[in-house]
N, CA, C and O of each residue as an XYZ file, in Angstrom:
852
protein
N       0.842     -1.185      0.000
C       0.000      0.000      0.000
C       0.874      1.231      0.000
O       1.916      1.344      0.645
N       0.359      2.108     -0.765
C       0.666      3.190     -1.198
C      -0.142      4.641     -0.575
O      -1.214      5.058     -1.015
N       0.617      5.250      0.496
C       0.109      6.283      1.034
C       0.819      7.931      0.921
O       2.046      8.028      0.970
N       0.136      8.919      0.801
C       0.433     10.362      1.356
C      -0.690     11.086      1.475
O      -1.757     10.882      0.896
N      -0.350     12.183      2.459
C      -1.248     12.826      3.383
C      -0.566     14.485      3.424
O       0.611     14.824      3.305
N      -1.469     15.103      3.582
C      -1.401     16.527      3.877
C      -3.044     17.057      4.843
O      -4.231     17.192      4.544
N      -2.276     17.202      5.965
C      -3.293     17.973      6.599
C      -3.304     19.036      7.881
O      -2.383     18.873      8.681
N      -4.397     20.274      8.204
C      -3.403     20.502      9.199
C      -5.140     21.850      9.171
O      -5.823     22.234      8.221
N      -5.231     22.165     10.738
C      -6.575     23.329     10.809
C      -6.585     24.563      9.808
O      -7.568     24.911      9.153
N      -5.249     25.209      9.792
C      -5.173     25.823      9.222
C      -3.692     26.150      7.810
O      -3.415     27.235      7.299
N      -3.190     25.116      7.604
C      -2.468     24.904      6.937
C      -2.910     24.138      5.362
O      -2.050     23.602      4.664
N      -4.444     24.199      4.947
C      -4.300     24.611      3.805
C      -5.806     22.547      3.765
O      -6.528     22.193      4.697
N      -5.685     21.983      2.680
C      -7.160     21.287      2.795
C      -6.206     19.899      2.956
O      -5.121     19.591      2.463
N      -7.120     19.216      3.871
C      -7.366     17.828      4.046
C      -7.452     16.552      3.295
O      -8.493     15.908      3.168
N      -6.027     16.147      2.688
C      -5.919     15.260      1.610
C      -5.476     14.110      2.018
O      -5.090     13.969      3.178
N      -5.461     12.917      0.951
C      -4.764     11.665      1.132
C      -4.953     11.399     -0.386
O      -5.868     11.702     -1.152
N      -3.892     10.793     -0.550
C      -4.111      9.617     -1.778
C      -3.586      7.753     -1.101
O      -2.537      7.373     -0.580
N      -4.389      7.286     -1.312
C      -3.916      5.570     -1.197
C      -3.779      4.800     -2.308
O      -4.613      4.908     -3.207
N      -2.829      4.008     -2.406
C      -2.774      2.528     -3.441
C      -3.056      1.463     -2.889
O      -2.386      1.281     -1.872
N      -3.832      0.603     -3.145
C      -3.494     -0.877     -2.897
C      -4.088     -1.831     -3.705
O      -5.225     -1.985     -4.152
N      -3.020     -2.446     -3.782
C      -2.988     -4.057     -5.118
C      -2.923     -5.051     -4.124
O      -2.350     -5.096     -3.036
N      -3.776     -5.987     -4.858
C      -3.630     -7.062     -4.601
C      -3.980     -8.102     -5.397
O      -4.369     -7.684     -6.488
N      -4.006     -9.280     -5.306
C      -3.790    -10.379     -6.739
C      -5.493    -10.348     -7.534
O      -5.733    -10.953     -8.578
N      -6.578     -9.470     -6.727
C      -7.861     -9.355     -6.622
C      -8.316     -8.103     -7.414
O      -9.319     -8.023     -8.124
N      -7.374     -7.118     -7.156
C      -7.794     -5.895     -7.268
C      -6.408     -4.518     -7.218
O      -5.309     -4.427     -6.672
N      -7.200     -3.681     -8.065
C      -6.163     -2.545     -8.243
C      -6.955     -0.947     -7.941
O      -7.576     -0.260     -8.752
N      -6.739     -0.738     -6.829
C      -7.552      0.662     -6.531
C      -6.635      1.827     -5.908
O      -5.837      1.744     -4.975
N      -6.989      2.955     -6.710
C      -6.620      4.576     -6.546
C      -7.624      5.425     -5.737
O      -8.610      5.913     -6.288
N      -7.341      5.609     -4.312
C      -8.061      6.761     -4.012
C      -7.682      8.206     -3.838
O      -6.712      8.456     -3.121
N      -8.281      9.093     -4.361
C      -7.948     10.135     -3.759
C      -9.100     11.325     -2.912
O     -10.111     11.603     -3.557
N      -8.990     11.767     -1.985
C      -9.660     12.297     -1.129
C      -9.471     14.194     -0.705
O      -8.388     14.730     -0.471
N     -10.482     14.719     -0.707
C     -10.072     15.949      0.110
C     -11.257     16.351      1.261
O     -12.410     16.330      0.833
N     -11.139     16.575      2.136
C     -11.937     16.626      3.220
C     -12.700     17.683      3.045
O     -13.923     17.610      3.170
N     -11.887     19.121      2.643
C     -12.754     20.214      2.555
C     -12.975     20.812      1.267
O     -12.834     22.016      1.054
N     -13.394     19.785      0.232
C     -13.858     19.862     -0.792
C     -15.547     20.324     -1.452
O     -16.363     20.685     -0.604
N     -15.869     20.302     -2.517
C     -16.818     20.511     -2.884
C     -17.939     19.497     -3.441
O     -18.872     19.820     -4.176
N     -17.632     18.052     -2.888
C     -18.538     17.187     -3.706
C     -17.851     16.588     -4.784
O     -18.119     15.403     -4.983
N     -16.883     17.225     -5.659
C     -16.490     16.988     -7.056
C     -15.870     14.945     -6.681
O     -15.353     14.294     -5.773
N     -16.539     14.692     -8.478
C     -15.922     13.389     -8.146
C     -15.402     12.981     -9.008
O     -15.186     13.941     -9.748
N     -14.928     11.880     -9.546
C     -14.492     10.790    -11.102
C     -14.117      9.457     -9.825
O     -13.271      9.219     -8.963
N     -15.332      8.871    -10.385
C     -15.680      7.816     -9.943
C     -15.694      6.276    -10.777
O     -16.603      6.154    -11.598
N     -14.974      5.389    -10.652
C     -14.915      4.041    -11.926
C     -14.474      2.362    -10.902
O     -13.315      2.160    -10.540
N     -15.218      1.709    -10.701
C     -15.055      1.181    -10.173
C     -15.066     -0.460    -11.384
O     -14.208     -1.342    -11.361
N     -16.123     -0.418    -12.178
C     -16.768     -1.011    -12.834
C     -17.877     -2.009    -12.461
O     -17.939     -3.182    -12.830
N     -18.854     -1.270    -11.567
C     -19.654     -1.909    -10.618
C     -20.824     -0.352    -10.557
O     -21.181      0.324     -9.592
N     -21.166     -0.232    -12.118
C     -22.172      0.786    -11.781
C     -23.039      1.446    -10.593
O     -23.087      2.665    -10.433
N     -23.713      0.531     -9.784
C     -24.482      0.708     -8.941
C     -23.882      1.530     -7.404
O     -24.411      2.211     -6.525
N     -22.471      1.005     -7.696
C     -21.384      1.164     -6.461
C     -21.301      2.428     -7.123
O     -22.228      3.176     -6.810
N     -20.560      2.859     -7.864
C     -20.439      4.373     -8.604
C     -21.004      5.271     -8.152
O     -20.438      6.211     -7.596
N     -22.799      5.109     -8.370
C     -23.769      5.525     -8.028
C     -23.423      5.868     -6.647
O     -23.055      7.035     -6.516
N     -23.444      5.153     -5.575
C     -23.698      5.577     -4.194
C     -22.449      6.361     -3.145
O     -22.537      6.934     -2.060
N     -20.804      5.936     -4.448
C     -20.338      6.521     -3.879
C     -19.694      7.972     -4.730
O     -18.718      8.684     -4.491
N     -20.684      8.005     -5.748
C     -21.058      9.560     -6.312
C     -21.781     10.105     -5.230
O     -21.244     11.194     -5.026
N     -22.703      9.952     -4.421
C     -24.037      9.980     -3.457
C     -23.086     10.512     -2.246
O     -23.058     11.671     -1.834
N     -22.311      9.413     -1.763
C     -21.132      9.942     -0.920
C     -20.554     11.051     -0.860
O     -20.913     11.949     -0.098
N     -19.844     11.107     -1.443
C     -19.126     13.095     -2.097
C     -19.533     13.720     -2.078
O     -19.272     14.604     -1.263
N     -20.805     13.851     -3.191
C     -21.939     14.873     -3.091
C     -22.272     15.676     -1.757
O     -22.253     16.885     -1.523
N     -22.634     14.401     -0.841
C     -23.687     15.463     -0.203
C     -22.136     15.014      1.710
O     -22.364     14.934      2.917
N     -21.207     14.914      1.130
C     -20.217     14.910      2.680
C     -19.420     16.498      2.103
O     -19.002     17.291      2.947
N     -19.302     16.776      0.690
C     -18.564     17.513      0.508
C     -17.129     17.404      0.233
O     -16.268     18.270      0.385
N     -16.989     16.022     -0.262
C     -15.545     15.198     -0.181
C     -15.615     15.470     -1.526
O     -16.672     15.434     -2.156
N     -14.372     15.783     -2.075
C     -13.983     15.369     -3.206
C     -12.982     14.046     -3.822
O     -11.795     13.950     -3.511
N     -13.542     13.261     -4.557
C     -13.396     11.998     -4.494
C     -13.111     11.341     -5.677
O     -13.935     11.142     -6.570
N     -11.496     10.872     -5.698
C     -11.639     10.167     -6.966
C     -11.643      9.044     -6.937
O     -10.642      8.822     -6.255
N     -12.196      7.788     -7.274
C     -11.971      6.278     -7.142
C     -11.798      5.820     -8.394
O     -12.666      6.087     -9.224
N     -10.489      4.937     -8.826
C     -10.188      4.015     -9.871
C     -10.152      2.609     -9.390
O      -9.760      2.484     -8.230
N     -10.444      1.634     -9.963
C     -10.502      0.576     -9.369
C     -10.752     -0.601    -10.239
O     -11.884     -0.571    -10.721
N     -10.181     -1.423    -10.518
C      -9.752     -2.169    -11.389
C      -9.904     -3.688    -10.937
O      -8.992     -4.113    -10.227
N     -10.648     -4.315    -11.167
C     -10.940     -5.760    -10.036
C     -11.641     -6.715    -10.695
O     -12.203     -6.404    -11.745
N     -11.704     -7.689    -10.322
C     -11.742     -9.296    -11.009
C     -13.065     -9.396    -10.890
O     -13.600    -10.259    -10.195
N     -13.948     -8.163    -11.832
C     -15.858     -8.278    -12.098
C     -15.712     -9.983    -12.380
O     -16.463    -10.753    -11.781
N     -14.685    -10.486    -13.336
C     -15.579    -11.828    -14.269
C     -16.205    -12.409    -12.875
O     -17.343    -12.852    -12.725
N     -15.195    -12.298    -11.917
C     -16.144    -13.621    -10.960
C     -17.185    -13.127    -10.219
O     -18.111    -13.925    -10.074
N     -17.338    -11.835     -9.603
C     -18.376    -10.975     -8.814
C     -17.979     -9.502     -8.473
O     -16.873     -8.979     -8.613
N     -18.840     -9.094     -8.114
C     -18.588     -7.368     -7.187
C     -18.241     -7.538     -5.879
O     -18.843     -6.749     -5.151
N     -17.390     -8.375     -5.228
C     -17.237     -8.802     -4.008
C     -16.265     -7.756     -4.258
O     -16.317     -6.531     -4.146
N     -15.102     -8.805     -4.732
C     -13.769     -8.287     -4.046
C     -13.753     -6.397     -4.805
O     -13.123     -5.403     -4.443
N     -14.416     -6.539     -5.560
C     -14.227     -4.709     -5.767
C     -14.631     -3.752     -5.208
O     -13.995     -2.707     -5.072
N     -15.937     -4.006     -4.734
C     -16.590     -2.904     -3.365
C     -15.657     -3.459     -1.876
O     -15.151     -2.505     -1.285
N     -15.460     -4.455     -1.410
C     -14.648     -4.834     -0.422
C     -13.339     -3.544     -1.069
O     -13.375     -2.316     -1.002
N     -12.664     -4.135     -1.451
C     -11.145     -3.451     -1.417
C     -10.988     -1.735     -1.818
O     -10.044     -0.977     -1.596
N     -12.171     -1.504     -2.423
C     -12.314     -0.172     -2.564
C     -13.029      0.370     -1.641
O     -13.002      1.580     -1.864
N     -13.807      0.104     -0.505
C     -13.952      0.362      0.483
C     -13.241      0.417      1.673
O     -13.454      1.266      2.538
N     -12.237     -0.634      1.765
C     -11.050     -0.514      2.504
C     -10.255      0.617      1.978
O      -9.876      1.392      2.856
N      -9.883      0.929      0.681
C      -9.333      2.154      0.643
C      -9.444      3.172      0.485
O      -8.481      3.928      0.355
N     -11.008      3.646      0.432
C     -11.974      4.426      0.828
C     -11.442      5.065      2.666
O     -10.962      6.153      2.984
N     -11.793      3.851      3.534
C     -11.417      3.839      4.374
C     -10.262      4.713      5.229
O     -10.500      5.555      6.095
N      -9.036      4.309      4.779
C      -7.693      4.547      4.393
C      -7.289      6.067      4.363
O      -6.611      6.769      5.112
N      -7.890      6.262      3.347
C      -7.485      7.668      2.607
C      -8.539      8.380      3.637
O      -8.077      9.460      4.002
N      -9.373      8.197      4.013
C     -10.141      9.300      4.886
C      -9.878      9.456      6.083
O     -10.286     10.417      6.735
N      -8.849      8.135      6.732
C      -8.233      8.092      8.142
C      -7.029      8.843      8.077
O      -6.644      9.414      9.098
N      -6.098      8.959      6.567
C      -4.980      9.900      6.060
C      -5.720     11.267      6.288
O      -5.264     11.933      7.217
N      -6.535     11.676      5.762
C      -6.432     12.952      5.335
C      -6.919     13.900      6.406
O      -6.686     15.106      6.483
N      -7.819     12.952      7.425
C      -7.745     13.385      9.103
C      -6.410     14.241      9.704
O      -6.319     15.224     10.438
N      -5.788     13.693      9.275
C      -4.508     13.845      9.886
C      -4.632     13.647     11.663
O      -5.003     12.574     12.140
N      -4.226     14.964     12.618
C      -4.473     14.771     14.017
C      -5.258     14.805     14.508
O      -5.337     14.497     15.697
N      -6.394     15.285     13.642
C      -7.927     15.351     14.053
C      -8.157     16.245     14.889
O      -9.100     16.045     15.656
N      -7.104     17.957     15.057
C      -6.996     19.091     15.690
C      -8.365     19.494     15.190
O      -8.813     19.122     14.106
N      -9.056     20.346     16.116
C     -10.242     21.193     15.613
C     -11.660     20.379     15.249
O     -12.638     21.120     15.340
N     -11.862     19.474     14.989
C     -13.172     18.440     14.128
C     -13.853     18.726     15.484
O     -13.552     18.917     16.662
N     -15.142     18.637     14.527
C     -16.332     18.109     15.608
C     -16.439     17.194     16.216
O     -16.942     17.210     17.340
N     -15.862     15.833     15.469
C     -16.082     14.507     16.572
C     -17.222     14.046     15.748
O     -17.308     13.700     14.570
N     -18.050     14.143     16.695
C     -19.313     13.760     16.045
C     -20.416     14.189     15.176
O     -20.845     15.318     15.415
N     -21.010     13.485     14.144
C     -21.910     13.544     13.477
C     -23.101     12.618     13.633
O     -23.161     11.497     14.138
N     -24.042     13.382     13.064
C     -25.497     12.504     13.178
C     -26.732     13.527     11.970
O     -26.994     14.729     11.926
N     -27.268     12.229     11.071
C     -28.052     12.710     10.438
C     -28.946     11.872      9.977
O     -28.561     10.719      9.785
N     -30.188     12.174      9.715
C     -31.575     11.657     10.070
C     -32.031     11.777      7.862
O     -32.595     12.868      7.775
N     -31.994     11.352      6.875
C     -31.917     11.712      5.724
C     -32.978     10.628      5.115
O     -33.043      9.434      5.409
N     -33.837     11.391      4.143
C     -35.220     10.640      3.715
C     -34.819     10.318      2.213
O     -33.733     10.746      1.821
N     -35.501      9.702      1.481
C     -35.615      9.552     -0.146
C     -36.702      9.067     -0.288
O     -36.374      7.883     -0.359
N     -38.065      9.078     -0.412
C     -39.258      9.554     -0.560
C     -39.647      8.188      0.434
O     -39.217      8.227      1.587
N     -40.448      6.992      0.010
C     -40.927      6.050      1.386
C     -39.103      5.633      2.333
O     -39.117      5.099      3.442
N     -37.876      5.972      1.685
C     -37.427      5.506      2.626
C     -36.750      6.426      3.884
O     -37.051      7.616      3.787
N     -36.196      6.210      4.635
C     -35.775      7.016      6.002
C     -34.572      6.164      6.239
O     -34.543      4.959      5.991
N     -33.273      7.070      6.885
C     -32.195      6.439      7.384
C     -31.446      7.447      8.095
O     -31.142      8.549      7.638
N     -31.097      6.891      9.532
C     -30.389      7.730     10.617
C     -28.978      7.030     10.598
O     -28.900      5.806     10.486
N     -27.944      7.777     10.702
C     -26.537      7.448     10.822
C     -25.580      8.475     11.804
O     -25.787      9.683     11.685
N     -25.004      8.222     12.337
C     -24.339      8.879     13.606
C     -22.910      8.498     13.627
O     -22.603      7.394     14.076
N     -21.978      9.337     13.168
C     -20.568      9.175     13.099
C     -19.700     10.019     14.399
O     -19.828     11.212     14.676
N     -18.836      9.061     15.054
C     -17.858      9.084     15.854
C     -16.120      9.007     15.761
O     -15.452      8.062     16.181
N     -15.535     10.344     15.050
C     -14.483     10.079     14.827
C     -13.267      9.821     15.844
O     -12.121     10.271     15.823
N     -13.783      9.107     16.576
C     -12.939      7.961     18.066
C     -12.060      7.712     18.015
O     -11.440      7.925     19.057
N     -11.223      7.062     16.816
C      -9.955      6.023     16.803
C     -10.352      4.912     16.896
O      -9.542      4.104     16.442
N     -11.336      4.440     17.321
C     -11.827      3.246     17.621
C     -12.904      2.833     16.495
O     -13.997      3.381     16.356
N     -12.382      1.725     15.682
C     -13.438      1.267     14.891
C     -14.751      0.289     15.279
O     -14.711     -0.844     15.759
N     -15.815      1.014     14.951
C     -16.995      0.476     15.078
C     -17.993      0.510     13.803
O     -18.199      1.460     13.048
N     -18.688     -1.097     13.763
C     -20.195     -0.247     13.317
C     -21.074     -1.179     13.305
O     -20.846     -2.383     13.180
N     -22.532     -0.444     13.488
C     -24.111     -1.348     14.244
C     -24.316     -0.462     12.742
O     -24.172      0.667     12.272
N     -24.933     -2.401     12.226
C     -26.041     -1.754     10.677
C     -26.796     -2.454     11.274
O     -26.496     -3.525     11.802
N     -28.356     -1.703     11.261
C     -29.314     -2.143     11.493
C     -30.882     -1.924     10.403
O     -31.133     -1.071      9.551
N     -31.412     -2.693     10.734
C     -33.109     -1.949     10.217
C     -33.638     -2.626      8.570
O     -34.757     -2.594      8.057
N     -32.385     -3.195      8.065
C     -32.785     -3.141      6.457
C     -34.068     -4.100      6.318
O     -33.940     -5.007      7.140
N     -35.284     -4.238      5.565
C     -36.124     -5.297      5.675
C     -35.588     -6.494      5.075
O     -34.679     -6.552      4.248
N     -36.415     -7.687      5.709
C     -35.555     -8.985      5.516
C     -35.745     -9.048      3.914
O     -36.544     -8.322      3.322
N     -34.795    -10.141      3.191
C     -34.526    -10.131      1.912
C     -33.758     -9.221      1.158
O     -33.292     -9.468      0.045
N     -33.569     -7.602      2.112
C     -32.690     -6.682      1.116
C     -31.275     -6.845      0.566
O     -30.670     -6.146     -0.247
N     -30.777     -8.322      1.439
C     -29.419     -8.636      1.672
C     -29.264     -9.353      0.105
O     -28.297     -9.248     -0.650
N     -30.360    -10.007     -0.091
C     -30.484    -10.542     -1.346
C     -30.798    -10.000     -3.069
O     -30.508    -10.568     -4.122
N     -31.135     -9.368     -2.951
C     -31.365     -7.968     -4.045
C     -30.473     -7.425     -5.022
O     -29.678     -6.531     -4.733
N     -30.581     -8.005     -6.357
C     -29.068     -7.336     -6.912
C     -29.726     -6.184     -7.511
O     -30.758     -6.049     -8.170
N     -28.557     -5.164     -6.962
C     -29.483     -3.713     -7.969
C     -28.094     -3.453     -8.817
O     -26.951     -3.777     -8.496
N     -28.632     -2.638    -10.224
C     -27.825     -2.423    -11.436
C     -28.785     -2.418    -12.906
O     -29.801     -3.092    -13.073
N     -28.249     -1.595    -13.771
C     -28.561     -2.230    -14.933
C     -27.610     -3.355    -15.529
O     -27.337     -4.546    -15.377
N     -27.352     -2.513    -16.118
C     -26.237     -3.993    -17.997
C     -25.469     -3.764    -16.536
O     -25.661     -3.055    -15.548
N     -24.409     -4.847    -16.985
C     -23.032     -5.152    -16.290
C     -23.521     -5.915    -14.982
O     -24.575     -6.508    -14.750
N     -21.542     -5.528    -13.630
C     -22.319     -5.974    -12.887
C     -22.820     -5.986    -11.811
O     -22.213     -5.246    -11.037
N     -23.899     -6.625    -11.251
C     -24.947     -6.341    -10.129
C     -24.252     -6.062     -9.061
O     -23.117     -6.528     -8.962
N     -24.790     -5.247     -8.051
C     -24.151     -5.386     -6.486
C     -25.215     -5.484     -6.006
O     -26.243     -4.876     -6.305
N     -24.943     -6.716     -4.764
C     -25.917     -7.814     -3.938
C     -25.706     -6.386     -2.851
O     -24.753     -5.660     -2.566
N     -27.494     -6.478     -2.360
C     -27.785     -6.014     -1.139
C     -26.982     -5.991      0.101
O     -26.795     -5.013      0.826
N     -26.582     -7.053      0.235
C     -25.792     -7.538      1.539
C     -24.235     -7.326      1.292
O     -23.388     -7.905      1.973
N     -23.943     -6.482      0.299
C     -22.564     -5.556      0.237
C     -22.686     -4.383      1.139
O     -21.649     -3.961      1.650
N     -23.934     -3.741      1.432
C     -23.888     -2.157      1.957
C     -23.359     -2.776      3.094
O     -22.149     -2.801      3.316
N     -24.292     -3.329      3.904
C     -23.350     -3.716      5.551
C     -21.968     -3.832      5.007
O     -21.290     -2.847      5.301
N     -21.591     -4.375      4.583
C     -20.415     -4.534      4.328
C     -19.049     -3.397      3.889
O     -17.827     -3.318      4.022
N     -19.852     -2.863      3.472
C     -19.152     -1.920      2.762
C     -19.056     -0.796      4.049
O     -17.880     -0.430      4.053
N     -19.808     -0.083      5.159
C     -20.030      0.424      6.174
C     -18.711     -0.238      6.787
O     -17.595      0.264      6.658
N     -19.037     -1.687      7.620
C     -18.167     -1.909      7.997
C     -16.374     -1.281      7.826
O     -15.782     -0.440      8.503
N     -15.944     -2.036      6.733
C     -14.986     -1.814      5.929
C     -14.563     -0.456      6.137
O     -13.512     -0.121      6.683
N     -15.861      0.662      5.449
C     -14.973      2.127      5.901
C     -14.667      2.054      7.471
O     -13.575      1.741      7.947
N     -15.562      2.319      8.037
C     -15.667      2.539      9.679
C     -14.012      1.674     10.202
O     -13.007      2.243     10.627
N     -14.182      0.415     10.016
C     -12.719      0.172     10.238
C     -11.288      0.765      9.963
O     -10.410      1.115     10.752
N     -11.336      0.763      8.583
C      -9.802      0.975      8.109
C      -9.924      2.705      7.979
O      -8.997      3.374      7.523
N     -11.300      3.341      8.487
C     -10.944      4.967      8.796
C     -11.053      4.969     10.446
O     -11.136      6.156     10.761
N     -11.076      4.405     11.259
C     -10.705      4.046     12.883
C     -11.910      5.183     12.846
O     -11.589      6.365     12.973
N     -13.371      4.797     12.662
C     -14.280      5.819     13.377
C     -15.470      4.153     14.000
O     -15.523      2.938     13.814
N     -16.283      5.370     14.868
C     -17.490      4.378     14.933
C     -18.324      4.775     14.070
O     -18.234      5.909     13.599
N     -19.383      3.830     13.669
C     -20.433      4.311     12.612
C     -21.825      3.341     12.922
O     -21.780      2.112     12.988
N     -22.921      4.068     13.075
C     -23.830      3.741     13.190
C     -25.140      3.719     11.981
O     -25.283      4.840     11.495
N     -25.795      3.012     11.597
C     -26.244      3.135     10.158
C     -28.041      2.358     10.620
O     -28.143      1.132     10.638
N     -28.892      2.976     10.845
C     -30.108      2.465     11.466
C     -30.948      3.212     10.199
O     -31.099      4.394      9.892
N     -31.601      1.440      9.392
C     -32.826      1.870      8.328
C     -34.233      2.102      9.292
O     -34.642      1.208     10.032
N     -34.782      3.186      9.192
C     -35.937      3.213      9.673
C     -37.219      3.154      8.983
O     -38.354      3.030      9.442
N     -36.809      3.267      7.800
C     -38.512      2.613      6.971
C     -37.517      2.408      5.020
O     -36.630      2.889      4.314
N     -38.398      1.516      5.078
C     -37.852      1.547      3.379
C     -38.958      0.479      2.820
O     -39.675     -0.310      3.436
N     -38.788      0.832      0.997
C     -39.362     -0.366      0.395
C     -38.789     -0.651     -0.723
O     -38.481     -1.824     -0.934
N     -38.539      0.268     -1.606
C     -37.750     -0.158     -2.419
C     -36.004     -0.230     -2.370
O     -35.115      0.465     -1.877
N     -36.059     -1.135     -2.954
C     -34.543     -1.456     -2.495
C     -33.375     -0.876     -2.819
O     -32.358     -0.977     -2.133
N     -33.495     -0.019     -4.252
C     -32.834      1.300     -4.183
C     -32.563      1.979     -3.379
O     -31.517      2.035     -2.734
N     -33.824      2.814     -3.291
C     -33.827      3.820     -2.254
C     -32.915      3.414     -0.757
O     -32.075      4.096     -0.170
N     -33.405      2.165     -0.459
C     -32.859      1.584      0.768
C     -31.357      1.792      0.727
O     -30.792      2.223      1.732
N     -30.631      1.493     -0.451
C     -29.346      1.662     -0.488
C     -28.708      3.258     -0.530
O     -27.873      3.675      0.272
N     -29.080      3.754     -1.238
C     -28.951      5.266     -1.597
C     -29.047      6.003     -0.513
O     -28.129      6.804     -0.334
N     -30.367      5.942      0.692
C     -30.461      6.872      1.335
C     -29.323      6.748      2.896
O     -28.864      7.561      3.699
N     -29.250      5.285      2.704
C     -27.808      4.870      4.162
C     -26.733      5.658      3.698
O     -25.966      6.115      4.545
N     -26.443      6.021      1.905
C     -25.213      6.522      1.663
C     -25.041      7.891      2.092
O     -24.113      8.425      2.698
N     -26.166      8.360      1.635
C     -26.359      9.744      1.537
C     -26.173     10.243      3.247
O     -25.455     11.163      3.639
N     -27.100      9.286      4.151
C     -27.133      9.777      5.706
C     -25.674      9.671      6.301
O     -25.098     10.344      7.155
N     -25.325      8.706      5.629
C     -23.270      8.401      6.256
C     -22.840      9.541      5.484
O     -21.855      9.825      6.165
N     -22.850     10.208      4.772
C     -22.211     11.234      4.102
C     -22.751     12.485      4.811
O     -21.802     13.171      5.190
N     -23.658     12.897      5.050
C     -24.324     13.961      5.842
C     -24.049     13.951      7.267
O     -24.329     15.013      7.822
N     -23.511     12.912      8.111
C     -23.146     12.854     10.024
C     -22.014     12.535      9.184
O     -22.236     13.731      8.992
N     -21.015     12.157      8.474
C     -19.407     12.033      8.052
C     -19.015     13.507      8.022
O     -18.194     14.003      8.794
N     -19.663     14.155      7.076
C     -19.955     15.569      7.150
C     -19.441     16.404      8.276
O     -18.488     17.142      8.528
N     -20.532     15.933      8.839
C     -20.460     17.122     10.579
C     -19.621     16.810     11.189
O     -18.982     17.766     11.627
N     -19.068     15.344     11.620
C     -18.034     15.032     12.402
C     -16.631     15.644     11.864
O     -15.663     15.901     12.580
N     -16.732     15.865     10.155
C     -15.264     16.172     10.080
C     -14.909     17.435     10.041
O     -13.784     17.795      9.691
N     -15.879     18.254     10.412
C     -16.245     19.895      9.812
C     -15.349     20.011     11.337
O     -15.499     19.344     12.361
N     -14.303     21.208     11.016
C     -13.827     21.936     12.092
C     -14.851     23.065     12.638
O     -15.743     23.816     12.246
N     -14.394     22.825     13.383
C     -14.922     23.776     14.986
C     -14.803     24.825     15.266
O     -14.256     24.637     16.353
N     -14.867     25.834     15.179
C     -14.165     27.400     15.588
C     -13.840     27.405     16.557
O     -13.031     28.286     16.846
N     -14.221     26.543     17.513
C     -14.231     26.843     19.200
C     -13.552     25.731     19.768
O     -13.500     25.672     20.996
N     -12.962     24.737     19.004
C     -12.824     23.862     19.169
C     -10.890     23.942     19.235
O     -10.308     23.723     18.173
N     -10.407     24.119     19.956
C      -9.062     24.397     19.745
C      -7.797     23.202     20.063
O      -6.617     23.536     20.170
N      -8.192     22.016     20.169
C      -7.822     21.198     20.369
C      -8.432     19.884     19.452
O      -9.085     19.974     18.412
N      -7.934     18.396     20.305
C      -8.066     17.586     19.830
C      -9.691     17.331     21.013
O      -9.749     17.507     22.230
N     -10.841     16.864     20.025
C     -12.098     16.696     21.217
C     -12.102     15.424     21.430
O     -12.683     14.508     20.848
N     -11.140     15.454     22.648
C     -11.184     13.824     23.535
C     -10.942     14.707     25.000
O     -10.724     15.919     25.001
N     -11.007     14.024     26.006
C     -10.617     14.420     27.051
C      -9.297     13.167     27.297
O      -8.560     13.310     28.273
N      -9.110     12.106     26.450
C      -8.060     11.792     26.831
C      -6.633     12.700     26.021
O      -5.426     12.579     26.232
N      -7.122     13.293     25.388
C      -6.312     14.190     24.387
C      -5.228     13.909     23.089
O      -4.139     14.424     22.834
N      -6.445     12.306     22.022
C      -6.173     11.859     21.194
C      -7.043     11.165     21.078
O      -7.634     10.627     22.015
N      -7.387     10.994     19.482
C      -8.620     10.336     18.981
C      -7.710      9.333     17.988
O      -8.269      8.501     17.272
């Protein structure tokens, strides 16, 4: 793996780039914390594209993902490993985590569905997915190309929340279509990702009382 980082409250925006290969997969991230949304997104897993276009958008990350991975056999190992370096690059571009809010939390609709998510930038990786209705795990959404199975989003949550050392909480509170179901968890992790990483004015330190996150 392939890392660099620039970051700092007032020393200019919140970056990372990551590499990592493996006999599975070939993925480029690049990240800026206090960006505008902007993205170029290629995973070759349309549907994934989609949500983590959805991501950027509305966290304010600017986001590039290349990603290059062994579709013939499934969308496993390509949302897995590009989520790990998803991950990665957003725990880089933290840097000391001087000034942040800490926490985020946001409550985000897409017409019958609803989804609350609550981000904890801790050091400590966590995450509770809850709520999806039974069968969503099973669900391939996509057009042409190929599908990504329902039961990737947990997964994919996980994955960031780990390899970016936050907790993450991801609770579906109503859904029906299974789109929507996916789309609106992205959008709510991007909206409390948001707030937790937004500096503080008042905030002149690191917000732990042990005095490191």
């Amino acid at each position: 793996m392939n890392a660099s980082a620039a970051s700092g409250r007032d020393g200019g925006a919140r970056t990372a780039r990551i590499e990592r290969q493996t006999s599975e997969s070939k993925v480029v991230v690049e990240v800026n914390l206090d960006g505008t949304g902007k993205h170029d997104i290629s995973t070759g897993v349309g549907f994934y594209d989609h949500m983590l276009t959805a991501f950027a958008r509305h966290a304010l990350v600017d986001l590039t993902v290349q990603t290059d991975g062994d579709v013939h056999i499934d969308a496993h190992h390509t949302v897995e490993d590009t989520a790990i370096t998803l991950g990665q690059a957003l725990r880089q571009a933290l840097g000391d985590k001087v000034g942040i809010r800490r926490f985020g939390d946001a409550t985000v609709p897409l017409d019958e569905a609803l989804v609350h998510a609550v981000v904890d930038v801790s050091g400590r990786p966590y995450c509770v997915h809850t709520g999806e209705p039974e069968g969503q795990q099973y669900v391939q959404l996509g057009g042409s190309g190929v599908s990504y199975l329902g039961s990737l989003t947990q997964h994919v949550f996980e994955s960031i929340a780990f390899h970016g050392h936050f907790a993450l909480h991801v609770r579906v509170l109503a859904g029906r279509e299974p789109h929507h179901i996916v789309e609106t968890q992205f959008k709510a992790f991007a909206r409390a990702f948001r707030d937790a990483v937004a500096i503080d004015p008042r905030e002149t330190g690191i917000p732990s009382t042990k005095g490191a996150l």
